[in-house]
N, C-alpha and C positions, 0 to 999 in steps of 0.2 A: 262390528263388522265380521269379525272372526267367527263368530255364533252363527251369521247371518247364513254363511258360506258353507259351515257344517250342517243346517238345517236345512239346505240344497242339495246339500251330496245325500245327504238321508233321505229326501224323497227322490231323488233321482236312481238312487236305489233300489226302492221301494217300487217306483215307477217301472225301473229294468226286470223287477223279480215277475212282476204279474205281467208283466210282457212275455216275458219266457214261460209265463202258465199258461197263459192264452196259446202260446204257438205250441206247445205242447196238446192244449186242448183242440187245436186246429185240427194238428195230423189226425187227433184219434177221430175227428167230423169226415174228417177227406176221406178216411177208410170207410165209413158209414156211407157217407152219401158222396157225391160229386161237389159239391157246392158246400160255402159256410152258411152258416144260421143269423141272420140278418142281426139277433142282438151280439152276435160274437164279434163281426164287422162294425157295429156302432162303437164296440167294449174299446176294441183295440186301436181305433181311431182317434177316438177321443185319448187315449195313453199317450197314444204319439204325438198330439199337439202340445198336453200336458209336458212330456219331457223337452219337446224343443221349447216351451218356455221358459223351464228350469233351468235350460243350456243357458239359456239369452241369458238370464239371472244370475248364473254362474260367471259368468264371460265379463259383468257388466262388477258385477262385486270383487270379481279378483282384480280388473282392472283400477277400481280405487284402490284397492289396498298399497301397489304400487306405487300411488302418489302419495302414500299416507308418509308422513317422517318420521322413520323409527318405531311404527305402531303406537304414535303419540297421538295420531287422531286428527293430527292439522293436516291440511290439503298442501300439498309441496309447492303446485303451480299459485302464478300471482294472475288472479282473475279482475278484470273490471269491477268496476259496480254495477254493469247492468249485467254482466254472469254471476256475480254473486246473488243479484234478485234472482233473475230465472231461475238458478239452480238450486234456492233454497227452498225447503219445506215447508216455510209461510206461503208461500207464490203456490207450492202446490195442491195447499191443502185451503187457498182462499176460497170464499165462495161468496160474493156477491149479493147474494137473497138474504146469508144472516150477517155479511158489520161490510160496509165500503174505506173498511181500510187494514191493514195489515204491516207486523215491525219486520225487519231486518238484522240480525244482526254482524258489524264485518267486523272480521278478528285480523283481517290483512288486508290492504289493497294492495298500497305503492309500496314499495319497500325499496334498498339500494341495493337490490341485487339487481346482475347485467337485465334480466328480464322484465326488468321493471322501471324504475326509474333511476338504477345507476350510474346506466350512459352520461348522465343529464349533472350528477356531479364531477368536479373538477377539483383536483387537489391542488393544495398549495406549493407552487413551486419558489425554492430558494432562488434568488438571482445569481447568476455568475459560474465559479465551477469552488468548490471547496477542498483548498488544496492539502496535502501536507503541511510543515512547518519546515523552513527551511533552514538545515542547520549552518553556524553562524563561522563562519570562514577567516581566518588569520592570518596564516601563515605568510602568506604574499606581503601583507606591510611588515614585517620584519624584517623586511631583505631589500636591499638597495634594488632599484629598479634601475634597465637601459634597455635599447635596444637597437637590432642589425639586420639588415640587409641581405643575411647568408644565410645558408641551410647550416651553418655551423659557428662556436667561436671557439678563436687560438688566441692564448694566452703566452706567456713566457714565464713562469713562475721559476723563485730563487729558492735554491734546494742546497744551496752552503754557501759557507760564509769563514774564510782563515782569516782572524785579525790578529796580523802578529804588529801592532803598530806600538812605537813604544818608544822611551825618553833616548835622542842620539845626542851626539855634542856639535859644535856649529862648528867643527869640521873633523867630521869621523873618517877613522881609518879604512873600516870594511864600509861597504853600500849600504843604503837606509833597506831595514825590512820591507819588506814586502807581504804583500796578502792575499787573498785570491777570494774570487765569488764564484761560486757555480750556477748555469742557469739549467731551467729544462724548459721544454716546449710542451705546453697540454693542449687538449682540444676537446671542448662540449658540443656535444651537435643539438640541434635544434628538431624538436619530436613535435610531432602533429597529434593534436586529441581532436575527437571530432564524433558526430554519432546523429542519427536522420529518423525521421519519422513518418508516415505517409498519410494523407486524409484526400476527402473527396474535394474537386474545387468545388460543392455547391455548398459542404458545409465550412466552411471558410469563407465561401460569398455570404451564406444564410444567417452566419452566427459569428458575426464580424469580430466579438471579444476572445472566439477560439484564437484566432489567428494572434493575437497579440501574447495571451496564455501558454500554446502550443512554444512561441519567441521565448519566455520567460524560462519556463522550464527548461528548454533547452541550454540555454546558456549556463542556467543554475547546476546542469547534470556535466558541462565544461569544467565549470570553475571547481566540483565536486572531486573531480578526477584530478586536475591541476592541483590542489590542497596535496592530495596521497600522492603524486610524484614530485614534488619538493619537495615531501618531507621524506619518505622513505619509496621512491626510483629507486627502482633495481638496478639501473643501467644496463640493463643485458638486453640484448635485441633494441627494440624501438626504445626503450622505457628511459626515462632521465633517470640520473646519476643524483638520488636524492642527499640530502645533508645526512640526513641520519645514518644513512647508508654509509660516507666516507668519514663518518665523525671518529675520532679516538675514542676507543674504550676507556671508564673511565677506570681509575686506578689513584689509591690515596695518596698526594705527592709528600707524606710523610708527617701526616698531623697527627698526634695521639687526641684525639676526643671520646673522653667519657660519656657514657649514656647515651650513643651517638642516635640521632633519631632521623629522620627524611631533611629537616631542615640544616642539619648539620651537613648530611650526606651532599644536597644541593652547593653549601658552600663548599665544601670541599672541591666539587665538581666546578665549580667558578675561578675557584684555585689554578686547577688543572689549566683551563682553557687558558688563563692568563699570563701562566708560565707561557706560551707560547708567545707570547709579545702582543696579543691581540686582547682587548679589554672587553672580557664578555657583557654582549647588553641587554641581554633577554633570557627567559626562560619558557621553555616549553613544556607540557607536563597535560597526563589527561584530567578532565574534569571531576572524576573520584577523588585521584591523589589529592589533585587540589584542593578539595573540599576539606578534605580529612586531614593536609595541614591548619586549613585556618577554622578548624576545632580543634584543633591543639589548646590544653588547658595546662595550667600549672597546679601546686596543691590543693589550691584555694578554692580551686571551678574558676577560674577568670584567665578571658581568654588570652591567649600569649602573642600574638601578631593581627585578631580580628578586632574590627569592631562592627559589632551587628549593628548597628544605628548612623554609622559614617557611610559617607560617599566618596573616601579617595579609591583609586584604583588599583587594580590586584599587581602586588609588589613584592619581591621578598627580596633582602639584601640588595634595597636598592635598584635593583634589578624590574622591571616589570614579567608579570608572568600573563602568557598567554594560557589560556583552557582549552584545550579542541579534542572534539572526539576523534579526531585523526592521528592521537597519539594513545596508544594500550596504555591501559592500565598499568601501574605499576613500572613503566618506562618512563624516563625521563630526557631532555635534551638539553644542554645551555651551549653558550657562545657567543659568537662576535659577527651576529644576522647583517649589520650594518658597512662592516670593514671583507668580514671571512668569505661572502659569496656576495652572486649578483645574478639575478633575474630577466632575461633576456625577451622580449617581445619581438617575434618577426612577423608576426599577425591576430590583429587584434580577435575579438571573437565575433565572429558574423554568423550570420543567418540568412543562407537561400532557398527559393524556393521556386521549382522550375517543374515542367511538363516532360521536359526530355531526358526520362529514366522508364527503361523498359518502355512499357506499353501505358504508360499514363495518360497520353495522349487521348487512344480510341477508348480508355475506360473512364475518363476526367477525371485522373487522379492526380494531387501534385505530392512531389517528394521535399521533405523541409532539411534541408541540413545544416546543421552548427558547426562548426570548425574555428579551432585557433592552434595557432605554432607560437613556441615559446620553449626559450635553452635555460640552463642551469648552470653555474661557473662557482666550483665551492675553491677560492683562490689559494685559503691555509683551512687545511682541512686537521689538523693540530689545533686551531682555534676553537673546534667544537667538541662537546663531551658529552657522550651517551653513555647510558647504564640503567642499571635495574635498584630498583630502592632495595635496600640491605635489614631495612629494620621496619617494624609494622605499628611504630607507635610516633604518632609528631611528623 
């Protein structure tokens, strides 16, 4: 095609040069006579039909090249089969008087492109919607559940204790001793989580398992927030007063341990809480650490508290240990989840969904919203023990 196109400009060239001789040859006729010479008007007549051919020729060759892909030769557009007969060079060069029949041949018809027979597939669609994985939440059963009625709860918690009580004779001189308790008065308020979403009513009419999905996740994105303010609430402004947050730093209550490793360090820490009079019943700890205790190996390679082929559950000293990734790395928490604090519900977690926000109405949108309130009561905050692991081995 490219040859085709250069051996058109070349005579179209060639065409233009003896045009411009003729017209040169003209002028010097006109000076001679008045008139041209009947073969000079055949000459140039004939030139000029000759070059608007070559135009046409030009016009019609550059135009394929256009569709060509890449200068690979294939036609770009998807033709019929009856354009591919018309338009091929069997069809054009048949002739009837020598053979009544003639081949074809099509190197494309239908293809899946939009042009062609694209439209016409359908891909496969998964059912339903493919969610994340949702991570696995704990911290709420470790901790005594109740609940109230208030936007707040008041406690009275004993904050001293003089026991002067002690052996008298059964009829003392001076007065029996005496002793004294000291009280204090606390108070947890009760915080709102909550967070909304918007869609159209039609898809929610149209795609009936949105609406139960859209419920799911939201709840899941409550309970998500509710983990991180139980456990570590700032208390400041809205936020609960998390455990971790009011726990005792931990501090060795005076055990000399050799070789001390994370598992030591955690009893130690059990130690601590229970000096407080509260019998700690759980352990908290992230997913890492935990791991990398129960590969803890002794000299031999053999593990020291796992066993890869059992099914009892994660435990150490007794103790059950929870894993969540709501607790850092390298942090850890223990105590007394059951006796030391309490969990308070003043509403459970709902989900509504209404027309009457902004302009939902005239645009038929509905607004979804999740909402729960729920307090936090840590009663001996002495009962719990946070710290950072001290050793990187065990």
């Amino acid at each position: 095609m490219t040859d085709e196109i250069k051996d058109i400009n070349a005579s179209l060239k060639k065409v233009g040069d003896e045009l411009k001789a003729y017209a040169e040859q003209s002028q010097k006729e006109l000076k001679r006579t008045s008139d041209l010479s009947e073969e000079t008007k055949a000459s140039v007549d004939k030139l000029l039909i000759t070059q608007g051919e070559l135009q046409a020729r030009l016009q019609a060759a550059e135009q394929h090249m256009v569709k060509l892909e890449g200068g690979g030769g294939q036609d770009n557009r998807v033709m019929s089969l009856d354009q591919h007969v018309a338009e091929s060079d069997a069809f054009a060069n048949f002739d009837p008087k020598v053979s009544n029949k003639f081949s074809v041949s099509i190197s494309a018809a239908i293809t899946s492109i939009d042009s062609s027979a694209g439209s016409l597939i359908e891909p496969t669609r998964v059912p339903g919607v493919v969610a994340p994985q949702n991570r696995r939440l704990t911290i709420r059963d470790l901790i005594a559940p109740g609940r109230t009625q208030s936007n707040s709860i008041e406690y009275v918690r004993e904050t001293g204790f003089t026991n002067n009580a002690d052996v008298v004779s059964e009829n003392p001189a001076n007065p029996k001793p005496e002793s004294n308790i000291i009280f204090e008065l606390d108070q947890a308020k009760v915080a709102t989580i909550a967070h909304w979403v918007r869609a159209s009513k039609q898809v929610l009419d149209d795609a009936a398992m949105l609406a139960s999905y859209i419920d799911a996740r939201l709840r899941y994105g409550l309970q998500l927030k509710e983990e991180a303010q139980l456990l570590k609430g700032s208390g400041i402004g809205l936020n609960i007063n998390g455990i971790y947050t009011q726990a005792s730093t931990y501090a060795n209550p005076g055990v000399v341990v050799q070789a001390q490793t994370r598992i030591d360090q955690l009893r130690l820490a059990l130690l601590q809480a229970e000096l407080a009079e509260y019998y700690a019943d759980g352990i908290v700890l992230s997913p890492i650490d935990w791991t990398a205790i129960e590969l803890t190996k002794d000299s031999q390679n053999r593990y020291v508290i796992a066993n890869p082929f059992g099914t009892t559950p994660n435990t150490l000293w007794a103790r059950p240990v929870v894993a969540t990734q709501s607790m850092d790395m390298g942090d850890f928490l223990v105590g007394a989840f059951q006796l030391g604090a309490q969990v308070w519900d003043r509403e459970d977690a709902t989900v509504v969904v209404s027309t009457e926000d902004r302009d939902n109405l005239v645009k038929n949108m509905v607004t979804i919203l999740a909402e729960e309130r729920l307090g936090l009561t840590v009663y001996r905050p002495e009962a719990f023990v946070k710290g950072e692991f001290e050793a990187v081995s065990g």
